[in-house]
C-alpha positions as CSV (number, residue, x, y, z in Angstrom):
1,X,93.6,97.4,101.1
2,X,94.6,96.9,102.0
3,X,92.9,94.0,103.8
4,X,95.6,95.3,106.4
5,X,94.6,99.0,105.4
6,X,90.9,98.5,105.7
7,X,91.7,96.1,109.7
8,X,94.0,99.3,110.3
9,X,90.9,102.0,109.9
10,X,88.1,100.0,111.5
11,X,90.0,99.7,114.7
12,X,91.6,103.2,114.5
13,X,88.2,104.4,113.8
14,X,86.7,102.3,117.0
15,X,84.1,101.1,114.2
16,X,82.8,97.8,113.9
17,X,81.7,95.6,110.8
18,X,78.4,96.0,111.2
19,X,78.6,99.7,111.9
20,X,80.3,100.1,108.8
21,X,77.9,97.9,107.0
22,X,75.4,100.2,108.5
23,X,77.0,103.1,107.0
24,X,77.8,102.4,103.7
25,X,74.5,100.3,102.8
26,X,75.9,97.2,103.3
27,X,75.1,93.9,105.4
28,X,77.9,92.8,107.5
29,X,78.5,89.9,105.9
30,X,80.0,91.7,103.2
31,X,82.1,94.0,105.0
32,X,83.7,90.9,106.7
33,X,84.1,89.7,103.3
34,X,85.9,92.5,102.2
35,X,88.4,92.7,104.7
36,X,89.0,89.1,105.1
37,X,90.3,89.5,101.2
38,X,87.4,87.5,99.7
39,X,85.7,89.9,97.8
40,X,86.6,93.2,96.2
41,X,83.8,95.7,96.7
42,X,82.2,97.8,93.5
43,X,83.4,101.3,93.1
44,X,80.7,102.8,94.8
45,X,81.0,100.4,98.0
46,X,84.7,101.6,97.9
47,X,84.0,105.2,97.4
48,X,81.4,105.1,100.4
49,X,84.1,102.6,102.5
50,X,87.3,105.3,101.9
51,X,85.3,108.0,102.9
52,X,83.6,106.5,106.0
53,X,87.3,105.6,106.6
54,X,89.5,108.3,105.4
55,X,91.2,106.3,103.1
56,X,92.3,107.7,99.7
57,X,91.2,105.2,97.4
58,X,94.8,104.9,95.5
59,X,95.9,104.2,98.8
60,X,93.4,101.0,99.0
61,X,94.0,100.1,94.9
62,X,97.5,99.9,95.7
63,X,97.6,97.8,98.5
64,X,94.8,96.1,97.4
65,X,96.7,95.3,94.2
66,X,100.1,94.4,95.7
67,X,98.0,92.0,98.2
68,X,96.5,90.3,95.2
69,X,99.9,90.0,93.3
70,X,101.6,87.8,95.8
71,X,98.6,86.0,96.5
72,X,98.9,84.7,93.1
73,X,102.7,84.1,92.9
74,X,102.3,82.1,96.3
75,X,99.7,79.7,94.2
76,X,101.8,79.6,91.2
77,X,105.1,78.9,93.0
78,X,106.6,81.0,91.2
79,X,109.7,83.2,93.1
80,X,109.6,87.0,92.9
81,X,112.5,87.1,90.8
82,X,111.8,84.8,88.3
83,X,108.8,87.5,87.8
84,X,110.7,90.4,87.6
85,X,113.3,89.1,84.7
């Protein structure tokens, strides 16, 4: 998420961490995790987050996954292109 995706909803939503966390079972703690990109939640967290949300879960996998990908290349050092030969 989509860390951006899942910042995006809360505040379109007007719904704070702990309101979420409230919602979906969860302390706040972890829901500040999650969109500060330091945990992934478990399927069922997601499920219960996207539809608290409205956020189709490709949608969040997708980001999510694109997020993680240059995370990685930034450690490695390693340019974009050199990848994609």
């Amino acid at each position: 998420m989509c860390i951006q995706c899942l910042k995006r909803a809360l505040t379109a939503k007007g719904i704070s961490q702990r309101e979420l966390g409230r919602r979906i079972e969860a302390t706040q703690a972890s829901v500040s995790h999650y969109v500060k990109g330091k945990r992934l939640p478990g399927t069922v967290v997601l499920y219960k987050i996207c539809k608290e949300l409205d956020i189709e879960t490709d949608v969040y996998y997708a980001e999510l996954s694109w997020t993680l990908l240059m995370k990685e290349i930034k450690k490695s050092k390693v340019t974009f292109s050199e990848i994609s030969k």
